[in-house]
DONURO-267042 format. One record per residue (C-alpha): residue number from 0; residue in three letters; x negated, y, z. Coordinates in Angstrom, 1 decimal. Layout:
N
@n = NUM; res = ALA; X = X; Y = Y; Z = Z .
...
***
This chain:
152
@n = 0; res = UNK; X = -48.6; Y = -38.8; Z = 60.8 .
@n = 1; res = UNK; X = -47.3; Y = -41.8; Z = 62.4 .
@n = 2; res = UNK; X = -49.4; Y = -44.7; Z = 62.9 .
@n = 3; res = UNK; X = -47.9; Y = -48.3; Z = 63.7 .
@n = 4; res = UNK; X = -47.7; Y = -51.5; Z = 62.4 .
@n = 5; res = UNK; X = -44.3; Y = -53.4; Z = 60.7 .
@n = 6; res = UNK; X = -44.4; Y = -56.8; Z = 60.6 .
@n = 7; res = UNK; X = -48.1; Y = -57.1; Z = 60.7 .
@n = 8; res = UNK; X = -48.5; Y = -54.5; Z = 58.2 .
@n = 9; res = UNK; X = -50.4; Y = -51.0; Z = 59.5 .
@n = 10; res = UNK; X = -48.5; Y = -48.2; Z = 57.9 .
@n = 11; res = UNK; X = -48.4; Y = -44.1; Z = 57.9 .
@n = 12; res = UNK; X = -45.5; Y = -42.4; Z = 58.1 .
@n = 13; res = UNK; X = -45.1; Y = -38.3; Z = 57.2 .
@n = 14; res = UNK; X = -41.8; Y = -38.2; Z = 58.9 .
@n = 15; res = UNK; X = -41.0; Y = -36.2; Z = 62.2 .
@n = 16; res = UNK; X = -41.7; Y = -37.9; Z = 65.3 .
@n = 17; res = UNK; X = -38.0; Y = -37.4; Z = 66.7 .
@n = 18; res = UNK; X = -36.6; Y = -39.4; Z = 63.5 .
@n = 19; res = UNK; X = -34.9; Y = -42.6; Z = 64.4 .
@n = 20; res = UNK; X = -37.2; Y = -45.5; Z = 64.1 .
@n = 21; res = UNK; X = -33.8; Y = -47.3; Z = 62.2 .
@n = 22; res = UNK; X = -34.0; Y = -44.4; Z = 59.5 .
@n = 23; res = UNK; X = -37.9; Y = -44.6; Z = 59.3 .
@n = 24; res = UNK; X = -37.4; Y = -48.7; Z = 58.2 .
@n = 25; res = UNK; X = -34.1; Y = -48.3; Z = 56.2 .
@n = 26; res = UNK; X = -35.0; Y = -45.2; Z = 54.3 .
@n = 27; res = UNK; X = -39.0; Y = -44.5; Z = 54.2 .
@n = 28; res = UNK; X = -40.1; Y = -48.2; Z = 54.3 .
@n = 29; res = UNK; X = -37.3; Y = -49.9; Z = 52.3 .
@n = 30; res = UNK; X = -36.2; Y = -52.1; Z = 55.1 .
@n = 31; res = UNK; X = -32.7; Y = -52.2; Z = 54.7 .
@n = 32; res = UNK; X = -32.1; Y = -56.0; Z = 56.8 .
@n = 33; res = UNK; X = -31.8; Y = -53.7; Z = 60.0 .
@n = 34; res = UNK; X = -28.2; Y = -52.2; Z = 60.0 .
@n = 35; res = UNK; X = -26.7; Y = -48.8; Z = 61.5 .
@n = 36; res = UNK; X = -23.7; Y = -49.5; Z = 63.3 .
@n = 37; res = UNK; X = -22.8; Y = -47.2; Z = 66.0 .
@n = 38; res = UNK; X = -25.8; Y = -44.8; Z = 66.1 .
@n = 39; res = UNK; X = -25.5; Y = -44.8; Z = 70.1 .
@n = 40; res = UNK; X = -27.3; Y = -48.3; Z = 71.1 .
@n = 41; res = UNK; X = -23.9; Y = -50.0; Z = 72.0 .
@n = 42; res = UNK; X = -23.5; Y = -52.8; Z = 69.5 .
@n = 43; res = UNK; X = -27.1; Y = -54.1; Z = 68.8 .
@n = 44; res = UNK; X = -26.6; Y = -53.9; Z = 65.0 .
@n = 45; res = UNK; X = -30.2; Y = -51.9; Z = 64.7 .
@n = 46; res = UNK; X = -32.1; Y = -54.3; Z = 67.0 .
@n = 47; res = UNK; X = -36.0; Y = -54.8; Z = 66.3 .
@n = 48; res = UNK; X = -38.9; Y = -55.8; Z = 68.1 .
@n = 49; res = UNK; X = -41.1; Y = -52.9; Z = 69.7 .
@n = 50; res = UNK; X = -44.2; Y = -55.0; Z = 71.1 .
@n = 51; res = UNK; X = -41.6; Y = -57.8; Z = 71.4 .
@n = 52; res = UNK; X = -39.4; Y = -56.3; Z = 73.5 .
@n = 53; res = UNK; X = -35.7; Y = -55.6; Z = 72.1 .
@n = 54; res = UNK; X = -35.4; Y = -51.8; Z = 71.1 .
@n = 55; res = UNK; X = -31.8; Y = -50.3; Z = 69.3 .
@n = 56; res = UNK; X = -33.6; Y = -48.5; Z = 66.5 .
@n = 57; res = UNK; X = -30.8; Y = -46.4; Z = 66.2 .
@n = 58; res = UNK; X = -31.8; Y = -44.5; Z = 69.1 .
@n = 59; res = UNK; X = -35.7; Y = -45.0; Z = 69.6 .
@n = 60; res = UNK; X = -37.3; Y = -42.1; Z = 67.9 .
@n = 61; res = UNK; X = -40.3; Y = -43.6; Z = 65.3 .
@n = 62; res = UNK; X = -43.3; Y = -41.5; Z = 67.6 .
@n = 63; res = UNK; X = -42.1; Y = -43.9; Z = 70.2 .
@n = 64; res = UNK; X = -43.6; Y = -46.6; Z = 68.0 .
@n = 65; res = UNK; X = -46.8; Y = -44.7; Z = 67.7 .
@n = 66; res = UNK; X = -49.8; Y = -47.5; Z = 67.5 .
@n = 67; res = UNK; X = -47.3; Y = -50.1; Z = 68.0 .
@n = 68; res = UNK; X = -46.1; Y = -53.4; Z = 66.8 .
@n = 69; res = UNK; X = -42.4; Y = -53.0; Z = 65.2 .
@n = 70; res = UNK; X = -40.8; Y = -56.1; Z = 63.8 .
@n = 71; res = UNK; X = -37.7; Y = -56.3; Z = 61.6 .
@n = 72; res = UNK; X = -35.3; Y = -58.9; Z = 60.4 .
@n = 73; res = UNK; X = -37.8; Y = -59.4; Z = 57.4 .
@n = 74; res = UNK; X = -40.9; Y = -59.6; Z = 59.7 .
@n = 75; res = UNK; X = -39.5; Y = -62.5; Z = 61.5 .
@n = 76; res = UNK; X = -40.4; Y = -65.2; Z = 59.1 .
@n = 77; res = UNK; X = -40.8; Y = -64.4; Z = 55.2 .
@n = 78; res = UNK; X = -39.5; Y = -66.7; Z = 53.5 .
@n = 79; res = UNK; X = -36.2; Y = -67.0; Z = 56.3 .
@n = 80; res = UNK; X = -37.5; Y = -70.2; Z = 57.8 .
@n = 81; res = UNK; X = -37.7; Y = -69.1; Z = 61.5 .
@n = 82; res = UNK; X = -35.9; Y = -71.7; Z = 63.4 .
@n = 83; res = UNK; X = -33.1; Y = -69.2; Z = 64.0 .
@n = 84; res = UNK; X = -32.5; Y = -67.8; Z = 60.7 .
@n = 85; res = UNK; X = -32.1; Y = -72.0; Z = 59.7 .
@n = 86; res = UNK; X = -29.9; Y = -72.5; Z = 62.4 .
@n = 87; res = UNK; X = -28.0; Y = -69.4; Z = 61.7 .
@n = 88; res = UNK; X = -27.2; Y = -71.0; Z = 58.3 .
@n = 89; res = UNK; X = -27.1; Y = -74.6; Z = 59.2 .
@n = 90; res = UNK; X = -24.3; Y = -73.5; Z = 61.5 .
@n = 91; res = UNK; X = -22.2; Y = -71.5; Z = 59.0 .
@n = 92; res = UNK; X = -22.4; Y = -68.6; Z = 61.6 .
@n = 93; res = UNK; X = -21.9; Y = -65.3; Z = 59.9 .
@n = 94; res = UNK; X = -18.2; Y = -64.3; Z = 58.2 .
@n = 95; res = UNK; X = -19.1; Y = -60.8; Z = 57.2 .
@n = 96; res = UNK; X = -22.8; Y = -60.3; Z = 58.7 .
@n = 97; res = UNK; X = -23.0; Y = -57.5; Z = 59.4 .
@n = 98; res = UNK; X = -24.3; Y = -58.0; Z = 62.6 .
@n = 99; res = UNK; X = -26.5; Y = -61.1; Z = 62.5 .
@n = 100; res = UNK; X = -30.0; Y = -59.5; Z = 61.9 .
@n = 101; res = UNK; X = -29.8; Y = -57.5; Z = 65.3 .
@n = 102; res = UNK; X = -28.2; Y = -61.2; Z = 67.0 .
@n = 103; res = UNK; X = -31.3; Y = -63.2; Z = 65.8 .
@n = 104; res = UNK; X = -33.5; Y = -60.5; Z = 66.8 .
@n = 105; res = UNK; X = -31.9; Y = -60.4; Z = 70.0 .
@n = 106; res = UNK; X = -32.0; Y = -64.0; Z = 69.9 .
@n = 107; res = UNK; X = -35.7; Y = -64.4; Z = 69.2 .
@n = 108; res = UNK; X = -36.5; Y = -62.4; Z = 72.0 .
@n = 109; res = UNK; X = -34.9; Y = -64.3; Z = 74.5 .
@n = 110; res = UNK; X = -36.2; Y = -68.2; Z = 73.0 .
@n = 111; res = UNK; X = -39.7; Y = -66.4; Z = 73.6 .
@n = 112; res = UNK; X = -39.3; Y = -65.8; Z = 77.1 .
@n = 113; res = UNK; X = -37.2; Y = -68.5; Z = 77.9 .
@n = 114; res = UNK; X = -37.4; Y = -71.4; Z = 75.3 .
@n = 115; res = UNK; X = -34.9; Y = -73.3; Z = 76.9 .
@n = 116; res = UNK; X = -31.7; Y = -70.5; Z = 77.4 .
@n = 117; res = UNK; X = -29.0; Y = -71.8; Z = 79.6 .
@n = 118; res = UNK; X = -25.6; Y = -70.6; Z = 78.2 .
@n = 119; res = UNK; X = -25.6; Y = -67.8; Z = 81.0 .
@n = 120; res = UNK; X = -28.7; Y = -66.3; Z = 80.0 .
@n = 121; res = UNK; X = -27.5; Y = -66.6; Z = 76.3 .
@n = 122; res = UNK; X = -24.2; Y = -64.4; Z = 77.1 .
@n = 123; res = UNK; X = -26.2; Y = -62.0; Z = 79.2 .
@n = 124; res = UNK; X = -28.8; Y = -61.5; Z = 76.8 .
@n = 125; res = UNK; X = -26.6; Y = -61.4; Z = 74.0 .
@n = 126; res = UNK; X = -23.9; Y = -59.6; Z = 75.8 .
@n = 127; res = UNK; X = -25.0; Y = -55.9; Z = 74.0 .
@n = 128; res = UNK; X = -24.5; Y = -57.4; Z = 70.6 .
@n = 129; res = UNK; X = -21.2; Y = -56.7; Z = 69.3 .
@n = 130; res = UNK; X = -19.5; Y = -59.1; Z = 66.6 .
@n = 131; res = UNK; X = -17.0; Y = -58.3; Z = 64.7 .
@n = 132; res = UNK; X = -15.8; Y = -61.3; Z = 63.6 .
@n = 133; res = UNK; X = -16.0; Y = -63.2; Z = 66.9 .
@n = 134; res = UNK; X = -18.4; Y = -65.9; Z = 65.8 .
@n = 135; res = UNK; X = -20.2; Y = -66.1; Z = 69.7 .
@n = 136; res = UNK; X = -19.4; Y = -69.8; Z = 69.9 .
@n = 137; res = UNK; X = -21.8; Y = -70.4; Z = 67.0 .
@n = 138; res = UNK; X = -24.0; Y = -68.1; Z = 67.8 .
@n = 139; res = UNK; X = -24.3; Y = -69.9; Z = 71.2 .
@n = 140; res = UNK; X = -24.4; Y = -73.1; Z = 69.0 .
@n = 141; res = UNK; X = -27.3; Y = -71.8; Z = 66.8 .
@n = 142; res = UNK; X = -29.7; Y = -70.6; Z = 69.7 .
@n = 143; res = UNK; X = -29.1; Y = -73.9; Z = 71.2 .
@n = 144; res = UNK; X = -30.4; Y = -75.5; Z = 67.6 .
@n = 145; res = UNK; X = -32.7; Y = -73.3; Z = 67.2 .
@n = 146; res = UNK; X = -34.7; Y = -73.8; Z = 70.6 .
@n = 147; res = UNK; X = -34.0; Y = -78.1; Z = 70.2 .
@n = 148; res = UNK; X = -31.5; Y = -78.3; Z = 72.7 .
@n = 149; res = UNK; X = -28.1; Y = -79.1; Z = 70.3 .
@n = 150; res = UNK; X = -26.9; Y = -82.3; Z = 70.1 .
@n = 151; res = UNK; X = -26.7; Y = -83.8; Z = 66.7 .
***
C-alpha cells in the first residue's frame, strides 16, 4: 500500500511501487489534467509537484511518492483561479493544450522560488517543456502577469 497525499488529500494506493506516479493519478485516482506525452521526461507534459519540487510523472515511480505531498494541475487552485491558470487565459495562451498543465506547473514552481522571474530564468526554467504549437512568447507573457510584473 502506498501512502501519500494529492492535493492535500491523504490517499492509499494498491498499486505496485514501480508504477509510474502519472499512471497512478490518470488511471487509479481519476486525474486526467496531467498528460502523457513522451513517457521518457523530455517534454514536461506530465509535470507535478513532489514536495514542491518539479517531478515528470512519467518517469517517477508512485513509491517514490511514499508519505509525500504530490500536487496536480487540479490541486493547484480548485476552482482555476491561481494567478497562472487566470493569466494563462487572460492571455489566450494555449492553441491545442496539450501541454499547458505541465507549463503552469512548471511555472508555479519557479514564481515560488523566485516571485519576480527575469526572462532568463523563465526560458531556463521552462526550457524542458516542449510546446507544440509554439506559444513561448505568451507563456513568457503570462508568468510575467501572473507574478505582477506585465505591463497593462
Amino acid at each position: 500500500m502506498i501512502r501519500l497525499q494529492v492535493n492535500g488529500a491523504n490517499r492509499e494506493l494498491d498499486v505496485d511501487p514501480e508504477m509510474p506516479l502519472l499512471w497512478a493519478l490518470r488511471d487509479v485516482l481519476g486525474l486526467t489534467g496531467t498528460k502523457y506525452g513522451c513517457g521518457q521526461a523530455l517534454c514536461g507534459a506530465c509535470t507535478v509537484h513532489l514536495d514542491g519540487e518539479v517531478v515528470r510523472s512519467c518517469v517517477t515511480p508512485v513509491g517514490r511518492a511514499q508519505g509525500r505531498s504530490v500536487i496536480t494541475i487540479e490541486g493547484l487552485s480548485p476552482d482555476g483561479s491561481h494567478p497562472l491558470q487566470k493569466a494563462w487565459c487572460d492571455l489566450a495562451v494555449p492553441q491545442c493544450g496539450f501541454c499547458q498543465a505541465g507549463q503552469i506547473m512548471t511555472a508555479a514552481a519557479l514564481l515560488a522560488k523566485s516571485p519576480k522571474p527575469r526572462d532568463e530564468e523563465i526560458d531556463h526554467s521552462l526550457a524542458g517543456n516542449l510546446c507544440r504549437c509554439g506559444t513561448y512568447g505568451r507563456i513568457r507573457a503570462a508568468i510575467k502577469r501572473a507574478a505582477g510584473m506585465a505591463e497593462e
